[in-house]
ZALO-333540 format. One record per residue (C-alpha): residue in three letters; x negated, y, z negated. Coordinates in Angstrom, 3 decimals. Example, Ala and Ser with C-alpha at 12.3 -4.5 7.8 and 13.67 -1.06 7.14 Angstrom:
! residues 2
{ALA; {-12.300; -4.500; -7.800}},
{SER; {-13.670; -1.060; -7.140}},
! end
This chain:
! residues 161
{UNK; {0.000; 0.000; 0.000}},
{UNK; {-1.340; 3.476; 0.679}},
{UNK; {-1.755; 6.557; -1.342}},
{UNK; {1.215; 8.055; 0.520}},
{UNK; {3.503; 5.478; 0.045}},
{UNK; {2.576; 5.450; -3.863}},
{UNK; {3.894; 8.892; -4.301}},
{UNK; {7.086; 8.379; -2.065}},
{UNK; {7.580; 5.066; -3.991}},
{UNK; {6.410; 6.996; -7.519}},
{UNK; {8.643; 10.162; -6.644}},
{UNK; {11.845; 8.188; -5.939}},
{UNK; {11.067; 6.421; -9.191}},
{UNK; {10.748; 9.515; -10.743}},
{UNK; {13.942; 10.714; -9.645}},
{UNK; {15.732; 7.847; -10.031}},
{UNK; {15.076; 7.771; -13.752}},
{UNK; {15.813; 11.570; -14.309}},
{UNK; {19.771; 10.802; -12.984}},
{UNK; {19.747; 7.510; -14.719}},
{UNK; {19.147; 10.412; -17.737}},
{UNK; {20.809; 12.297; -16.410}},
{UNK; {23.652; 10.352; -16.820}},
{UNK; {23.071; 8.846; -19.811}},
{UNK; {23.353; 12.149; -21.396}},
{UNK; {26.345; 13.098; -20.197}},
{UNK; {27.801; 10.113; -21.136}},
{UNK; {26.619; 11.356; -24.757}},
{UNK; {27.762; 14.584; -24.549}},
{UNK; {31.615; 13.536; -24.638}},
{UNK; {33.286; 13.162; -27.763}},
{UNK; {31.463; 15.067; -30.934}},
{UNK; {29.102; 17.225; -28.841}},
{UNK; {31.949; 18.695; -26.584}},
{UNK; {34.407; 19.413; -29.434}},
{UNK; {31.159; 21.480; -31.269}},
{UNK; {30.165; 23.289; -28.257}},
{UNK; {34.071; 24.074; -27.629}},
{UNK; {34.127; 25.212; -31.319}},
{UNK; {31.287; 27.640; -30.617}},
{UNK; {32.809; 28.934; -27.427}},
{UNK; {35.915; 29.640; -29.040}},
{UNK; {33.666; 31.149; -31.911}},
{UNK; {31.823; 33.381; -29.536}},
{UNK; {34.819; 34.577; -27.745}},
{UNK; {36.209; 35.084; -31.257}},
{UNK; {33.181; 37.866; -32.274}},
{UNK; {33.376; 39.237; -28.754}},
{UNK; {36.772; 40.359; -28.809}},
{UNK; {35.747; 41.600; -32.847}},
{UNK; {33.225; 43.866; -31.449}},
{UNK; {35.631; 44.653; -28.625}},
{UNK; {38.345; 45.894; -30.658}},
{UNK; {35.874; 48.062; -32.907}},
{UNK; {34.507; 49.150; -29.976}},
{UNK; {38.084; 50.883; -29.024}},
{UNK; {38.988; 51.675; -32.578}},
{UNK; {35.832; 53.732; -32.458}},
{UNK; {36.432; 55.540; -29.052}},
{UNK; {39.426; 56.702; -30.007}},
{UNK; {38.487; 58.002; -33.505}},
{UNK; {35.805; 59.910; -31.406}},
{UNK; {38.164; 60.776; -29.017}},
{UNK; {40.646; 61.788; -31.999}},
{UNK; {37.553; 64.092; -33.263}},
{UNK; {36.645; 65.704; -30.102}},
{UNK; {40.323; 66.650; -29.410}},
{UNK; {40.352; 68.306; -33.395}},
{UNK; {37.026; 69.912; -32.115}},
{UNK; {38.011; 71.518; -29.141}},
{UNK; {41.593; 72.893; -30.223}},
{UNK; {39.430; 74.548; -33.192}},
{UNK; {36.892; 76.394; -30.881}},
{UNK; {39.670; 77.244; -28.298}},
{UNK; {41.916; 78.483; -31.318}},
{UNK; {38.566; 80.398; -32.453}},
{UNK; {38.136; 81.958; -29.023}},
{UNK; {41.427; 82.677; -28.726}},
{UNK; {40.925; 85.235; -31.954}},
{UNK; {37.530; 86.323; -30.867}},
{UNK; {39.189; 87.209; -27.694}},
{UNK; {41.949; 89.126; -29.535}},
{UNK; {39.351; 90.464; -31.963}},
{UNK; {37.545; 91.936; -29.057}},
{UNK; {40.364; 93.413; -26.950}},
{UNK; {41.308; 95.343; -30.337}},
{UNK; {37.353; 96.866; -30.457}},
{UNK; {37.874; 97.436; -27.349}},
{UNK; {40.779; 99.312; -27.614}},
{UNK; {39.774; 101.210; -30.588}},
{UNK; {42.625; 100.230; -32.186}},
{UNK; {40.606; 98.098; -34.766}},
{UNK; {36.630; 97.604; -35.566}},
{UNK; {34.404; 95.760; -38.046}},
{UNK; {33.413; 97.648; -41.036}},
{UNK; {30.430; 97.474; -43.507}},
{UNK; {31.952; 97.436; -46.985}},
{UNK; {29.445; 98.651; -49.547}},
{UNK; {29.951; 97.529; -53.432}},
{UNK; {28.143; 100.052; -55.352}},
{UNK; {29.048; 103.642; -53.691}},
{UNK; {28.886; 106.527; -56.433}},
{UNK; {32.312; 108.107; -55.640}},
{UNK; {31.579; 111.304; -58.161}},
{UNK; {28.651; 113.719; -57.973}},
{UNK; {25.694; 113.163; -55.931}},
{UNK; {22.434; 110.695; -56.749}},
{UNK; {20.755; 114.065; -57.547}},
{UNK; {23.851; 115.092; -60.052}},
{UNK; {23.227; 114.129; -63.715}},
{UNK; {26.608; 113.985; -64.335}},
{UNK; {28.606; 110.464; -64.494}},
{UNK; {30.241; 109.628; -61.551}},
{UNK; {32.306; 106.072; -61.201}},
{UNK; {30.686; 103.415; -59.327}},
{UNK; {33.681; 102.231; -56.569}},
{UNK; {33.715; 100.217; -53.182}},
{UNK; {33.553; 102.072; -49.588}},
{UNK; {33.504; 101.147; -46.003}},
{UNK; {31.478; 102.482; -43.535}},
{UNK; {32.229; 102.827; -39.342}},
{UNK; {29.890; 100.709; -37.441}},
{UNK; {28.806; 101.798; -34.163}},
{UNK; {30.517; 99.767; -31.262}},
{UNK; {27.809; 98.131; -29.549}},
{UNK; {27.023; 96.775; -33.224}},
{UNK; {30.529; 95.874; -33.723}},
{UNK; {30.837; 93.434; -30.379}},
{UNK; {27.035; 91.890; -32.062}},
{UNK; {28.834; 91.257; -34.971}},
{UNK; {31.766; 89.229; -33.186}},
{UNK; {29.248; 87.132; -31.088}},
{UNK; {27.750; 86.585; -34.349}},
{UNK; {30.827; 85.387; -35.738}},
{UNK; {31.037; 83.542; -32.588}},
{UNK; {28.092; 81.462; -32.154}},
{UNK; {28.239; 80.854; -35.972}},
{UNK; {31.702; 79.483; -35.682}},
{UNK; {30.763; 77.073; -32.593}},
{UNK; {27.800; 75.867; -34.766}},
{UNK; {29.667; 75.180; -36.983}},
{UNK; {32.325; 73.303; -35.513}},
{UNK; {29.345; 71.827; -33.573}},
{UNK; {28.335; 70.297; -37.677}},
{UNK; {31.414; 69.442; -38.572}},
{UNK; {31.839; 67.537; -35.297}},
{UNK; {28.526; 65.565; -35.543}},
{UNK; {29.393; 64.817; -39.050}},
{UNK; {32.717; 63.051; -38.217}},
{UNK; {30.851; 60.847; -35.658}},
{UNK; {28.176; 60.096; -37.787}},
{UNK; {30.761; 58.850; -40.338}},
{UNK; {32.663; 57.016; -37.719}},
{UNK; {29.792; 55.301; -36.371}},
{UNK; {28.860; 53.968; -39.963}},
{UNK; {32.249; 52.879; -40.461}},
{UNK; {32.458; 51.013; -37.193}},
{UNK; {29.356; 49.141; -38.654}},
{UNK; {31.208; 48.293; -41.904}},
{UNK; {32.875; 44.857; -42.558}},
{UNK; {36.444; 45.687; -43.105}},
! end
């Protein structure tokens, strides 16, 4: 016999015994070792849809949040906008109130005047600084409070319940 036909011959041994395995183990794999890896499907498919469903439960608490959010700062621009129409107008304006203003005598007088509260007229151009003050410290922190109720609802998804 030659060295050619001793693989052919060795080869078709070869893969004659891996089906004869082949087979053999399948014939084992009925019974017991089915019903456990059916039990662990139906285990997996169990967690899946778990993470599934907190998956959801978590989208829409975010998408609860970022509905919150956004009314807040559109309600916020909404009186920003008023707020600035009024300046505008003249018809209102931000004020400084002071605390301590003597209201009697002068700071030279040695006489006792009464200590009272006052407001002074700021200029307009400081006045529409002070409103997009108000307004970039408003979106910050709606921006915060935002971040905070994801934060919280990410930890919670986490959570056993």
């Amino acid at each position: 016999m030659t060295a050619k036909a001793k693989l052919i011959l060795a080869a078709i041994l070869a893969g004659f015994l891996f089906g004869a395995g082949w087979q053999v183990n399948g014939w084992r794999l009925d019974g017991q070792h089915a019903a456990e890896l059916a039990q662990r499907d139906r285990q997996a498919l169990e967690v899946a849809e778990a993470i599934k469903q907190a998956g959801i439960e978590a989208n829409n608490a975010i998408s609860t949040a970022d509905a919150r959010a956004w009314k807040g700062l559109e309600d916020d621009k909404k009186e920003l906008g008023r707020l600035r129409g009024c300046v505008a107008a003249g018809t209102c304006g931000v004020r400084l109130i002071t605390k301590y203003v003597p209201t009697g005598g002068r700071a030279s007088d040695s006489s006792s005047g009464s200590v009272g509260h006052d407001t002074i007229e700021i200029d307009p151009d400081v006045q529409r600084r002070v409103l997009d003050h108000r307004e970039a410290i408003g979106e910050d922190a709606a921006k915060i409070d935002y971040l905070q109720d994801y934060a919280a609802q990410c930890w919670r998804s986490t959570q056993p319940k």
